[in-house]
N, C-alpha and C positions, 0 to 999 in steps of 0.2 A: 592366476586369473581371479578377478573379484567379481560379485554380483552386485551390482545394484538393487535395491530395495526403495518404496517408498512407502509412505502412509497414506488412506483414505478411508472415508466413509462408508458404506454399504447402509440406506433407509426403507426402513418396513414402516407404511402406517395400513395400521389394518381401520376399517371404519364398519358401521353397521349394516352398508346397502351391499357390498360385495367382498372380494378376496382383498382388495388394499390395491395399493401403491409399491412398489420396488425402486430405490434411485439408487445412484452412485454417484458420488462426486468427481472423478480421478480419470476416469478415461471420456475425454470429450472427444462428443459427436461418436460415442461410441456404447453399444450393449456389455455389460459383463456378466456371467453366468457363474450364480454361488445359489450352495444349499436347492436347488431346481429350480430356481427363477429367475429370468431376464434383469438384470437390473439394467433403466435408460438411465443416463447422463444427466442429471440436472445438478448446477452450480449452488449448491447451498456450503451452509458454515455450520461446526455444531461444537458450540463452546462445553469443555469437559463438566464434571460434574462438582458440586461443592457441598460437602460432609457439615454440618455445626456439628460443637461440640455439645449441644443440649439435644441431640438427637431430633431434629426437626428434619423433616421430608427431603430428600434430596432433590434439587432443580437443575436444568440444563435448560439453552436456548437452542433451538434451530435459528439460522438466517438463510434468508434468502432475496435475489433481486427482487423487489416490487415492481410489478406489473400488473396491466390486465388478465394475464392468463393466471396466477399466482392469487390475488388476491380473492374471486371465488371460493375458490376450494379451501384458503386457509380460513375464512369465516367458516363453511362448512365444519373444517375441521377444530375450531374454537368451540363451536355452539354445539356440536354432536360429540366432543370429548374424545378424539381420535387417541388412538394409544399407537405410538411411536418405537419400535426397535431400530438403536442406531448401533451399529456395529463397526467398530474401528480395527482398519483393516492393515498387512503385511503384504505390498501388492507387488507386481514385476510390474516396471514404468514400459516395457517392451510390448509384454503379451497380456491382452484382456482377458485371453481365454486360460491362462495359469491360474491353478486353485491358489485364492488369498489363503493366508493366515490371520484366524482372529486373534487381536491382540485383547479387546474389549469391548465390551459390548453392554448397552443401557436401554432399559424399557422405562418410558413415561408415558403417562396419560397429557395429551395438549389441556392445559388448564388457561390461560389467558393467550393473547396476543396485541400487534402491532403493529403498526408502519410509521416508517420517515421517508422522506422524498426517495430513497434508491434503496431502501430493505424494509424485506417485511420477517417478524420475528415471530415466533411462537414458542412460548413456554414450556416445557415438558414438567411436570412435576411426575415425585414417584408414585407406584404402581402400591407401593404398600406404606405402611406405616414404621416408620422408621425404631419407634420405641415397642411396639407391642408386635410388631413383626406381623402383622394382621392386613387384610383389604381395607382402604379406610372405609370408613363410617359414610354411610346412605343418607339423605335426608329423604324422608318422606314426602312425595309430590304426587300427583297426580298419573303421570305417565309412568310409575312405578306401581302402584298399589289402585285402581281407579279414581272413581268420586271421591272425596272428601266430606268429611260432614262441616258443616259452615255453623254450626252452634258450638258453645263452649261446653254445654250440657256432655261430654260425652262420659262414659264410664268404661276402663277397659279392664 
């Protein structure tokens, strides 16, 4: 007796106004239930992740169909810096409700995105800095730190 196995996604985007988002790629038209959350069905693609040898950031894409319901939320999630857990999963293609196996799993912050006529993409860069193993670096703005002084006069 053999078992059938497949592979799929499981998508966390956590954002600033509430708990996130939960998807699955793998079971259409259908709920999956991992780690205690609902994951629904949505059709996305999430290209692996690519290492340089100079230690620069690691990046992955999400894809998804472009539409009207999609493309809202992915500006949303451009412009507010959504941070993304994609978890690559060990599924039974029978039963939704079978605990997956994680095989892998990737956190990125959404840093850019895109569309063409039938997808829309979004970039995930990483979560930390790949050479000093650190959060990256903050810039200084406004919505972090208040006012700003507008003279060059400052002394710190």
């Amino acid at each position: 007796m053999s078992t059938t196995f497949a592979v799929g996604q499981y998508l966390n985007f956590k954002n600033s106004n509430g708990p996130g988002y939960f998807f699955q790629n793998f079971y259409i038209g259908k709920n999956s239930t991992f780690d205690g959350h609902s994951y629904n069905f949505l059709p996305f693609g999430f290209s692996g992740t690519t290492v340089s040898r100079q230690g620069d950031n690691v990046e992955s894409n999400l894809v998804f169909p472009n539409n009207a319901l999609s493309r809202p939320w992915a500006i949303d999630a451009i412009r507010s810096r959504w941070v993304a857990k994609v978890r690559t999963m060990l599924l039974s293609p029978e039963d939704s409700n079978a605990e997956p196996t994680l095989l892998y799993f990737y956190v990125g912050q959404v840093s850019a995105g895109g569309w063409a006529p039938t997808t829309l993409t979004l970039k995930l860069d990483s979560v930390l800095d790949a050479v000093s193993r650190g959060i990256p670096h903050r810039t200084i703005n406004q919505n972090l730190c208040g006012p700003l002084p507008v003279t060059a006069n400052v002394r710190v």
